[in-house]
N, CA, C and O atoms as CSV, one atom per row, in Angstrom:
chain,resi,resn,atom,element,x,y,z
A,1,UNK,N,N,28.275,-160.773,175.208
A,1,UNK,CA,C,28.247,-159.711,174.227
A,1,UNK,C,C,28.352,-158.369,174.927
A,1,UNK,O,O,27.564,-158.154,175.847
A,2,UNK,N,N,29.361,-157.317,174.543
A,2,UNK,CA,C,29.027,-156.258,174.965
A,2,UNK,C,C,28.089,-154.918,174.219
A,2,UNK,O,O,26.979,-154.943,173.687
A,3,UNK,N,N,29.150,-153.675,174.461
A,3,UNK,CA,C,28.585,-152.645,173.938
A,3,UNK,C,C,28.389,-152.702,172.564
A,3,UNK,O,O,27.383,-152.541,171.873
A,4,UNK,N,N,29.882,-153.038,172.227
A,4,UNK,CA,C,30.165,-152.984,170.744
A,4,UNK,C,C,29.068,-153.631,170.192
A,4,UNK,O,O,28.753,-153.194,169.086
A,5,UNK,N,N,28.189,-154.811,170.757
A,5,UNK,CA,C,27.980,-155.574,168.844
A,5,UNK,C,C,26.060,-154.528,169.073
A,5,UNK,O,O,25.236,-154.817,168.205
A,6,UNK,N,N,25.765,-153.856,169.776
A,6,UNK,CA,C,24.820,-152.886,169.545
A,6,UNK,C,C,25.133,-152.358,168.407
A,6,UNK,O,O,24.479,-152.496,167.374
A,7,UNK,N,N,26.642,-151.418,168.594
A,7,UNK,CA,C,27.381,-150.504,167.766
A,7,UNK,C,C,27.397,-151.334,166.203
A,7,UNK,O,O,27.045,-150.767,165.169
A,8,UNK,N,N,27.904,-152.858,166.260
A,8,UNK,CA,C,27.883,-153.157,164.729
A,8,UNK,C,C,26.886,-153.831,164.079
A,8,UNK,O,O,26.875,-153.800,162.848
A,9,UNK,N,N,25.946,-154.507,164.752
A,9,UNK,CA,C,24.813,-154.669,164.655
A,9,UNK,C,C,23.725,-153.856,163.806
A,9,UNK,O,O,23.043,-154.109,162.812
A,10,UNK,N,N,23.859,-152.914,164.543
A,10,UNK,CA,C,22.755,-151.247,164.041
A,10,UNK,C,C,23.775,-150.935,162.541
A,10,UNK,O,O,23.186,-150.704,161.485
A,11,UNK,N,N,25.189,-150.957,162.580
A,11,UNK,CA,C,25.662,-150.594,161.198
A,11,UNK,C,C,25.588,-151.605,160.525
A,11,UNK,O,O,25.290,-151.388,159.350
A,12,UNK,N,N,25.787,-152.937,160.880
A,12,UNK,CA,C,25.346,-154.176,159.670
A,12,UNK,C,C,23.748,-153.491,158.632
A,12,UNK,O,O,23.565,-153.170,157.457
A,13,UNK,N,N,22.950,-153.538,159.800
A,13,UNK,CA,C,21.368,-153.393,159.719
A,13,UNK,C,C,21.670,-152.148,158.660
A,13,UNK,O,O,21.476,-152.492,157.494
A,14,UNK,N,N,21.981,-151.161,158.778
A,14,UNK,CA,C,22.372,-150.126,157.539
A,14,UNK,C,C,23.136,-149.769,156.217
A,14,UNK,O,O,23.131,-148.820,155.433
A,15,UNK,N,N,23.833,-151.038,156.336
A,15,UNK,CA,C,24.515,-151.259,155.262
A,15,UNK,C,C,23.618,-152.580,154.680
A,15,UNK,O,O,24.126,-152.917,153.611
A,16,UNK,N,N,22.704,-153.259,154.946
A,16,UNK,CA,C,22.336,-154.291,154.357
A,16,UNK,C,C,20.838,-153.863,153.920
A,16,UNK,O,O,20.282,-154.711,153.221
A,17,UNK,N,N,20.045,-152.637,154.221
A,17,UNK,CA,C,19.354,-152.225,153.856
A,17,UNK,C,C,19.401,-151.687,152.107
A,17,UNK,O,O,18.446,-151.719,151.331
A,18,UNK,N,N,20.306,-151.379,151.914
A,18,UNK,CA,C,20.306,-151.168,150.270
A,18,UNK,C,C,20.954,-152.133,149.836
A,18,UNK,O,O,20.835,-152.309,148.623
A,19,UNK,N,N,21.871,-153.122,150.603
A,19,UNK,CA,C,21.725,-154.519,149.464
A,19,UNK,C,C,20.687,-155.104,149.193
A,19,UNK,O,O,20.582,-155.597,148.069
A,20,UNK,N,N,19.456,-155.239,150.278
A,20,UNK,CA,C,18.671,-156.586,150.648
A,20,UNK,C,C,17.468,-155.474,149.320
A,20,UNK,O,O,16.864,-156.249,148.579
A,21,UNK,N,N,17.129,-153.910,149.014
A,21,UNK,CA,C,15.849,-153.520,148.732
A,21,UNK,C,C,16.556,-152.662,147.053
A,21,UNK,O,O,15.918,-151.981,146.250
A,22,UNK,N,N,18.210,-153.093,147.006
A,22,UNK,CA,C,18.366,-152.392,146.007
A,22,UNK,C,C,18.859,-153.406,145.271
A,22,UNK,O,O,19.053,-153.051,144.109
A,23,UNK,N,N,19.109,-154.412,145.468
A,23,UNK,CA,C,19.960,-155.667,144.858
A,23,UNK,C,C,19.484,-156.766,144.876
A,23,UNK,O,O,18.947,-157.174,143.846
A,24,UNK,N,N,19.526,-157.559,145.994
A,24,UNK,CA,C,18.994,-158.874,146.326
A,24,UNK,C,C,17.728,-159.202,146.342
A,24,UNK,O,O,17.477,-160.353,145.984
A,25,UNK,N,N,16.737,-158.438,146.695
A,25,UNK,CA,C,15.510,-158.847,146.125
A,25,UNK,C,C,14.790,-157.583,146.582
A,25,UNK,O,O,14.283,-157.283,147.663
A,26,UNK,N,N,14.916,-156.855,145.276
A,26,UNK,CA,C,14.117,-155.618,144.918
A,26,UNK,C,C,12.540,-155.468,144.777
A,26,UNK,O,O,11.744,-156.035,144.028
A,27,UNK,N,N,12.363,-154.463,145.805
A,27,UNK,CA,C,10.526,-154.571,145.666
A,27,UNK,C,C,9.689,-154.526,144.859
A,27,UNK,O,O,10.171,-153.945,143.886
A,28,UNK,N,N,8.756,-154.783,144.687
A,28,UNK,CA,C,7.651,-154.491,143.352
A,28,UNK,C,C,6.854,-153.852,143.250
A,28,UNK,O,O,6.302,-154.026,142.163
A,29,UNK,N,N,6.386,-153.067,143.868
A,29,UNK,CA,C,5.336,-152.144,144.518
A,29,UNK,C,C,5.696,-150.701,144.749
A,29,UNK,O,O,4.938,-149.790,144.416
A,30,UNK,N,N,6.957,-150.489,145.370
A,30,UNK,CA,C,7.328,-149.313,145.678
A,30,UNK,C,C,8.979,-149.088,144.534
A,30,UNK,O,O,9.521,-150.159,144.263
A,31,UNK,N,N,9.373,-148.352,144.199
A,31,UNK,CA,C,10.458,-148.218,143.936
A,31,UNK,C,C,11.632,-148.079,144.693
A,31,UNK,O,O,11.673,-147.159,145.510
A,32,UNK,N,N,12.854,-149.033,144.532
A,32,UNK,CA,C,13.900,-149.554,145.336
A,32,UNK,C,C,14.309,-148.104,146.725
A,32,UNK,O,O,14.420,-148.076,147.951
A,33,UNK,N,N,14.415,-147.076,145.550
A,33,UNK,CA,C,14.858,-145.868,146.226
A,33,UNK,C,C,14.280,-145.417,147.706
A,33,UNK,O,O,14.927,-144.966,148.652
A,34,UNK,N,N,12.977,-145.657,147.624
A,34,UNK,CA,C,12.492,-145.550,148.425
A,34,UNK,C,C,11.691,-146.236,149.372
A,34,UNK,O,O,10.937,-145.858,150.269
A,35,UNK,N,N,12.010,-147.222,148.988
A,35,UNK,CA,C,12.173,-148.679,150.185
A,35,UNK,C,C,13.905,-148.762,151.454
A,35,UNK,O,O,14.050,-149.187,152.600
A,36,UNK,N,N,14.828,-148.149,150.494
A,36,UNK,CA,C,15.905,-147.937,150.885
A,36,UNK,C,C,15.859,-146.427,151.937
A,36,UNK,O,O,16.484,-146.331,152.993
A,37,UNK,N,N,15.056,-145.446,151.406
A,37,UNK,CA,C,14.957,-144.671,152.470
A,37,UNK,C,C,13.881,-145.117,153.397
A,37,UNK,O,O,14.451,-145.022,154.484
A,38,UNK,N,N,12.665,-145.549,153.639
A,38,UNK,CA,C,12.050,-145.549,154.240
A,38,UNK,C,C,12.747,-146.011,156.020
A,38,UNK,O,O,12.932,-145.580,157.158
A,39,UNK,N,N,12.976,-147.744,154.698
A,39,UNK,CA,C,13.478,-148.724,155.992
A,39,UNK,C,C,15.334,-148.129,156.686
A,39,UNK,O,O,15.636,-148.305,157.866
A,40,UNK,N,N,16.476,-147.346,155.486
A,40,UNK,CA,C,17.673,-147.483,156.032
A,40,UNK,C,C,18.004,-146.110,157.016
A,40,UNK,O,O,18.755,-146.075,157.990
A,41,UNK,N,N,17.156,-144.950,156.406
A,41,UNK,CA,C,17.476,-143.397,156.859
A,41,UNK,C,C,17.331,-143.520,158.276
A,41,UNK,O,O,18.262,-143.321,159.056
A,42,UNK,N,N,15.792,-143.952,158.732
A,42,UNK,CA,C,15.951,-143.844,160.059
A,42,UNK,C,C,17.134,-144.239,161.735
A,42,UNK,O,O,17.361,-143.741,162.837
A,43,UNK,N,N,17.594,-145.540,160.825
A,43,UNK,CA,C,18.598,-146.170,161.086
A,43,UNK,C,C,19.889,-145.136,161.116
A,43,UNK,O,O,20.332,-144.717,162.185
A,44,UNK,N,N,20.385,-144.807,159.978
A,44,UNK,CA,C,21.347,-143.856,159.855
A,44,UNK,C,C,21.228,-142.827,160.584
A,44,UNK,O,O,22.309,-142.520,161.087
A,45,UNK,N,N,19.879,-141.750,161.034
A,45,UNK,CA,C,19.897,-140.872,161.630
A,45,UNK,C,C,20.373,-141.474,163.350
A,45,UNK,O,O,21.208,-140.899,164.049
A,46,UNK,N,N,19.834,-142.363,163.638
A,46,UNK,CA,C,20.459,-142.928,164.612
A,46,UNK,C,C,21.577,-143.463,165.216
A,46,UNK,O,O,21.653,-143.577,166.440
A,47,UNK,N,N,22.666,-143.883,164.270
A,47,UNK,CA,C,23.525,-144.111,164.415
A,47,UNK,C,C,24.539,-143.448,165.407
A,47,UNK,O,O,25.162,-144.089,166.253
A,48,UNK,N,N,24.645,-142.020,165.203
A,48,UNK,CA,C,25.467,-141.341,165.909
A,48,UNK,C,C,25.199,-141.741,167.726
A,48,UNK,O,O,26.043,-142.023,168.577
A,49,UNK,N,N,24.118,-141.657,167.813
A,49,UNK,CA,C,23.556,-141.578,169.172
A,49,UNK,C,C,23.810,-142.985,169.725
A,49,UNK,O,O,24.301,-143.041,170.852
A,50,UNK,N,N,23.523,-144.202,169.038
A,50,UNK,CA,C,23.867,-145.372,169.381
A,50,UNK,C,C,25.088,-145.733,170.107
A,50,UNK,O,O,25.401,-146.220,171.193
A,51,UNK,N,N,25.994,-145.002,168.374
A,51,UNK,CA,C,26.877,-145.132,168.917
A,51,UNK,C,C,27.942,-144.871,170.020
A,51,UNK,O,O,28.973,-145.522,170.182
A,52,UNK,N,N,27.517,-143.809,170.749
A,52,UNK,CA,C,27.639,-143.193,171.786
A,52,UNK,C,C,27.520,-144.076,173.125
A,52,UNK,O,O,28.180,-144.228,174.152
A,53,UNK,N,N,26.370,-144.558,172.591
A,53,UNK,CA,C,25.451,-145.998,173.939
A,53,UNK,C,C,24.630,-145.103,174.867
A,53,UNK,O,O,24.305,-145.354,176.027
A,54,UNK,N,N,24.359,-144.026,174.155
A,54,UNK,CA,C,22.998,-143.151,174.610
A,54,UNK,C,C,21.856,-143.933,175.007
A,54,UNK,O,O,21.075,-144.377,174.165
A,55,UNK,N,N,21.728,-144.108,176.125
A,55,UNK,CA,C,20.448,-145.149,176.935
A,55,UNK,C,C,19.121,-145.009,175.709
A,55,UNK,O,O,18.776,-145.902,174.935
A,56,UNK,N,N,18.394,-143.291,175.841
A,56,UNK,CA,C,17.796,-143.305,175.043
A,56,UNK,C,C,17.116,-143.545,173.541
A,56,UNK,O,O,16.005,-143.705,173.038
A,57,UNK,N,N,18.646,-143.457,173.125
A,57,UNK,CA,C,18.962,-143.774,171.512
A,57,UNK,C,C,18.755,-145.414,171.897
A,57,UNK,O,O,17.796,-146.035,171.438
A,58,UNK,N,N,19.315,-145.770,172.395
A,58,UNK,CA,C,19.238,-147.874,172.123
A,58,UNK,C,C,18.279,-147.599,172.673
A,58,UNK,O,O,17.685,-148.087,171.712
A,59,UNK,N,N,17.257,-147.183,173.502
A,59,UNK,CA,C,15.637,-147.457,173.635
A,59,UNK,C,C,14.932,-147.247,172.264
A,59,UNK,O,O,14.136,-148.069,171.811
A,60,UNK,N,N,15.271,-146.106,171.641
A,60,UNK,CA,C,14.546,-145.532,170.748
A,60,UNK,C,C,14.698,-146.803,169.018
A,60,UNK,O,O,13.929,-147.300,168.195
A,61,UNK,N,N,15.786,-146.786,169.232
A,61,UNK,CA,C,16.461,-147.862,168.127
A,61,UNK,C,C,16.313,-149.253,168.084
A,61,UNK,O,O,16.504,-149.999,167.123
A,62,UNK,N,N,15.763,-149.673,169.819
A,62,UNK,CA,C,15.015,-150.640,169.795
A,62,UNK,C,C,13.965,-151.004,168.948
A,62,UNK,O,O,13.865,-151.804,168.018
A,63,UNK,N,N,12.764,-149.760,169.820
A,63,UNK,CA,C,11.572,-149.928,169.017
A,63,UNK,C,C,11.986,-149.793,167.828
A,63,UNK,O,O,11.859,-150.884,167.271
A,64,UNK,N,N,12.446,-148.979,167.091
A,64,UNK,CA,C,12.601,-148.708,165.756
A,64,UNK,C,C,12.511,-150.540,164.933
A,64,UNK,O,O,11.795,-150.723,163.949
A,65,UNK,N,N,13.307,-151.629,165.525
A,65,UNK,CA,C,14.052,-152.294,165.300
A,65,UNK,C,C,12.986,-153.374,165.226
A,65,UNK,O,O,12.949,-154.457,164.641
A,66,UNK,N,N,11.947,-152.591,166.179
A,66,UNK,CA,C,10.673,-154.281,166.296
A,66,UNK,C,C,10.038,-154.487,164.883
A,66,UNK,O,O,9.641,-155.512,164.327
A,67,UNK,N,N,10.069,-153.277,164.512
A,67,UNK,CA,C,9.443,-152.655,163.166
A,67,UNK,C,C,9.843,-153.747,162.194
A,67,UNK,O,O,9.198,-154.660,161.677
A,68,UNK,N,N,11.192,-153.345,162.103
A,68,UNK,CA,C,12.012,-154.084,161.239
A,68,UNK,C,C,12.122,-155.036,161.595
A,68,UNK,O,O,11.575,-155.608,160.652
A,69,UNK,N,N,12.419,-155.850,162.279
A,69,UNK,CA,C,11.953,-157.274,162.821
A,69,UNK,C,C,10.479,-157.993,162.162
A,69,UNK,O,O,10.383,-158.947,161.389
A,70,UNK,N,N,9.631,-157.326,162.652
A,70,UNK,CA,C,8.224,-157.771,162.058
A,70,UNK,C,C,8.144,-157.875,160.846
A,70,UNK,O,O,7.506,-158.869,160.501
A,71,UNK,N,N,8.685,-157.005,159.709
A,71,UNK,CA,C,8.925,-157.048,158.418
A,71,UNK,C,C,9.697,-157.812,158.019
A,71,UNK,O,O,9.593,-158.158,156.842
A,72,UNK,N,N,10.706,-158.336,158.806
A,72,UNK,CA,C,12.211,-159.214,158.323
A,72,UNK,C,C,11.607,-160.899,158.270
A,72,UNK,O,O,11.875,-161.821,157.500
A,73,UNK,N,N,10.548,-160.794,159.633
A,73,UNK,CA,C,9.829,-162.190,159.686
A,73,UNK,C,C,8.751,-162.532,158.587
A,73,UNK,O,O,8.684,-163.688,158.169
A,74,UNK,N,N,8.016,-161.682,158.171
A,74,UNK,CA,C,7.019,-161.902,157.273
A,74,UNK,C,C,7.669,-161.847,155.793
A,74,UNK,O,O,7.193,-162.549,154.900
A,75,UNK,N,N,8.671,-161.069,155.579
A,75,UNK,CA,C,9.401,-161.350,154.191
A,75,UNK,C,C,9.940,-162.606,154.254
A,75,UNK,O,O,9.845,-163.167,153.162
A,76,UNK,N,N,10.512,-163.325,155.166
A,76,UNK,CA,C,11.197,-164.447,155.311
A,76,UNK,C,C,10.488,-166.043,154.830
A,76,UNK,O,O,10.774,-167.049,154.181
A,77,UNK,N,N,9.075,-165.294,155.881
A,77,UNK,CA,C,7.976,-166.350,155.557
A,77,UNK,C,C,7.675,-166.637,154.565
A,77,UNK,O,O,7.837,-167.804,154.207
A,78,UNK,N,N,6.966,-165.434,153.492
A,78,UNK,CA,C,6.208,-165.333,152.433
A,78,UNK,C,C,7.479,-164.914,150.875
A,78,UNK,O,O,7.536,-165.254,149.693
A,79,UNK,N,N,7.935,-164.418,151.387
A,79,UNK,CA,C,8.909,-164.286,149.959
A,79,UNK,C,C,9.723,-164.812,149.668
A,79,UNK,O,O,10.711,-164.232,150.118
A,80,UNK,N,N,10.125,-166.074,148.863
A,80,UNK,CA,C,11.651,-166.865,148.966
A,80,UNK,C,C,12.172,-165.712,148.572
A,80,UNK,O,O,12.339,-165.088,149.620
A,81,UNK,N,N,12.604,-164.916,147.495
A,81,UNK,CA,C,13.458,-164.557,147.031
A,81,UNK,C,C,14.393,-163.809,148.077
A,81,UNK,O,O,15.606,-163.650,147.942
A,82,UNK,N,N,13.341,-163.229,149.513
A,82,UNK,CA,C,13.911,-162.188,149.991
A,82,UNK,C,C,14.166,-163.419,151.542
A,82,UNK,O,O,14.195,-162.810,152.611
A,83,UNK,N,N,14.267,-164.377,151.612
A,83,UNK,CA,C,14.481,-164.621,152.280
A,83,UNK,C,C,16.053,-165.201,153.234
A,83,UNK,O,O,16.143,-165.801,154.305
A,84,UNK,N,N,17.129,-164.694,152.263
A,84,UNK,CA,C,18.247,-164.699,153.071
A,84,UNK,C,C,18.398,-163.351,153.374
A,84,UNK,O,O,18.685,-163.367,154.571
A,85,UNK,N,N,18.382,-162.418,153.076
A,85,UNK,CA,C,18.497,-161.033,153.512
A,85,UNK,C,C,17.703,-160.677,154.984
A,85,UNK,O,O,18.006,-159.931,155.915
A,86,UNK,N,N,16.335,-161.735,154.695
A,86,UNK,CA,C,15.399,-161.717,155.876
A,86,UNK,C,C,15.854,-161.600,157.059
A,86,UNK,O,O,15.944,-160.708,157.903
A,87,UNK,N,N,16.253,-163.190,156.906
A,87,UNK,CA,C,16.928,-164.065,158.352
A,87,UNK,C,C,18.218,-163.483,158.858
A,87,UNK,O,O,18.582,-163.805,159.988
A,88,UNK,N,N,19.292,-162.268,157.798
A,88,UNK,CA,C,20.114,-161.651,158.099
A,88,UNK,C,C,19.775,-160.315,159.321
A,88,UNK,O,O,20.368,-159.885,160.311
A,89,UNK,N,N,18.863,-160.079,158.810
A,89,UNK,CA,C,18.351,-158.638,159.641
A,89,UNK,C,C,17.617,-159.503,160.740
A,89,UNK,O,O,17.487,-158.927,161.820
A,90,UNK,N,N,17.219,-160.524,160.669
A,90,UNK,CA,C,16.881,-161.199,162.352
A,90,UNK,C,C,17.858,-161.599,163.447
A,90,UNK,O,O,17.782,-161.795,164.660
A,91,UNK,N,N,18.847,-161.639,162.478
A,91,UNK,CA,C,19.884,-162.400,163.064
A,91,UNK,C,C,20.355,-161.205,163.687
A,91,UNK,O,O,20.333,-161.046,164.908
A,92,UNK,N,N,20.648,-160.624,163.126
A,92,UNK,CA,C,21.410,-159.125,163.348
A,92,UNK,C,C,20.526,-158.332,164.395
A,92,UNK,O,O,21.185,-157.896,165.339
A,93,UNK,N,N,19.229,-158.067,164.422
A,93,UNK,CA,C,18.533,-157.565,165.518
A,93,UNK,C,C,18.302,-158.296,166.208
A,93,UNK,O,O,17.300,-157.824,166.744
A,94,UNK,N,N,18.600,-159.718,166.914
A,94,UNK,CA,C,18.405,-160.536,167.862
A,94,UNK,C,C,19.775,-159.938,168.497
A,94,UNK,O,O,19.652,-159.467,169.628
A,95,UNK,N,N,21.083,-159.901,167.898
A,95,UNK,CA,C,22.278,-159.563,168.268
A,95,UNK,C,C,22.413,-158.153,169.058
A,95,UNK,O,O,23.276,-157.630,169.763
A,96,UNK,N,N,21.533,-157.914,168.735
A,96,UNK,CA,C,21.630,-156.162,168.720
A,96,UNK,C,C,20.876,-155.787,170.472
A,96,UNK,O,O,21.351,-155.134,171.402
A,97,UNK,N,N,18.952,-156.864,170.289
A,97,UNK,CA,C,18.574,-157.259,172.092
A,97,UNK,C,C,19.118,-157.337,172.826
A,97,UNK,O,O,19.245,-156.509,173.728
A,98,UNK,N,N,19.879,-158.816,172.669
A,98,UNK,CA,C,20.830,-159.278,173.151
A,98,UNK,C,C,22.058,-158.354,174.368
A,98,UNK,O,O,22.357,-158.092,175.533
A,99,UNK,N,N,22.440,-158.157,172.552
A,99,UNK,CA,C,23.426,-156.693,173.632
A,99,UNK,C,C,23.443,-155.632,174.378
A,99,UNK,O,O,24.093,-155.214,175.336
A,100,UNK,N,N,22.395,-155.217,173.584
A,100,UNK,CA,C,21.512,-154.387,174.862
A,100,UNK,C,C,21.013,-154.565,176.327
A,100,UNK,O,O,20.940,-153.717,177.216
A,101,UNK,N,N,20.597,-156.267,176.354
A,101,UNK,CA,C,20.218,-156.715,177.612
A,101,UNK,C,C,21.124,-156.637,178.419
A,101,UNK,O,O,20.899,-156.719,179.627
A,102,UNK,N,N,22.696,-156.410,177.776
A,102,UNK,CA,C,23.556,-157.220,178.462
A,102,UNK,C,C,24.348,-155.735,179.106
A,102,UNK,O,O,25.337,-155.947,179.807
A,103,UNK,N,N,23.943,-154.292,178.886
A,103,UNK,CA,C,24.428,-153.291,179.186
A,103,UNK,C,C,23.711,-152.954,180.227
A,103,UNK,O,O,22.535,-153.233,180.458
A,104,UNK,N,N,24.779,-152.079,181.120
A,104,UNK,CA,C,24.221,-151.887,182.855
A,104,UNK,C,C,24.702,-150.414,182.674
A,104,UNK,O,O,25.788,-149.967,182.306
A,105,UNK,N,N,23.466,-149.768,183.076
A,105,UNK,CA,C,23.920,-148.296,183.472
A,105,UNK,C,C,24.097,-147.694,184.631
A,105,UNK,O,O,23.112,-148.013,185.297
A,106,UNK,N,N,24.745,-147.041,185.233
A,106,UNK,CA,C,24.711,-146.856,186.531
A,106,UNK,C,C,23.964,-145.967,187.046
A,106,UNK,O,O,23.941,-144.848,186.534
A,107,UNK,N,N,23.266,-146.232,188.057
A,107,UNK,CA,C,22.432,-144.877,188.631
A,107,UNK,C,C,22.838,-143.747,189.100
A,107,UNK,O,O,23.653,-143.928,190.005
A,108,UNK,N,N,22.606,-142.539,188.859
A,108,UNK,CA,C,23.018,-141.432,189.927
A,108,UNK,C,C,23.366,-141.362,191.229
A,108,UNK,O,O,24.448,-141.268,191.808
A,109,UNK,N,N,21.938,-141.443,191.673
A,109,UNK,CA,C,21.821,-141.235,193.109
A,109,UNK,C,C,22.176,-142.409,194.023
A,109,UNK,O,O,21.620,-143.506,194.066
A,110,UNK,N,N,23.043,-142.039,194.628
A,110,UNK,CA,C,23.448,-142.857,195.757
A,110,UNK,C,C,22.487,-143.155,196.972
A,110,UNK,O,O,22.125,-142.214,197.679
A,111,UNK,N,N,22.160,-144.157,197.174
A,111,UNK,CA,C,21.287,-144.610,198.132
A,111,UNK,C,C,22.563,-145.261,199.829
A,111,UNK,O,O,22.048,-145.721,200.848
């Protein structure tokens, strides 16, 4: 895997955020709207930087991502309804590690 599936990964993850909280299995507690910002904005503000392959940004978008991970597993568990959307955003942020692991930056300083 290279750079890229960081790059489509993080945009899957943002485009499936208002299917999975505005469509497919809409929350009950909070209103859709803002289940859709909570979990998709941060994502979006990030994007640019990702996409770049800004070291920092894929650090930062990591963590962001454990977040969402932890939530993707416990909806999966406990909610059928929401549970293909779940396993989508796991799938998709396993893809996303993954690719990240798999990027080498080069150091400055010459030794």
């Amino acid at each position: 895997m290279g750079p890229g599936a960081c790059r489509w990964s993080l945009l899957g993850l943002i485009v499936l955020q208002p299917l999975w909280f505005g469509w497919l299995a809409p929350p009950e507690l909070v209103p859709a709207w803002m289940a859709i910002a909570i979990m998709g904005l941060p994502l979006l503000g990030l994007l640019p930087f990702v996409w770049g392959l800004r070291k920092n940004a894929l650090v930062v978008a990591g963590c962001l991502l454990l977040v969402h991970f932890c939530l993707a597993v416990s909806e999966a568990w406990a909610n059928p309804a929401a549970r293909v959307p779940a396993v989508i955003q796991v799938v998709l942020i396993g893809i996303y590690f993954t690719a990240m692991s798999s990027l080498r930056f080069g150091r400055t300083d010459e030794r």
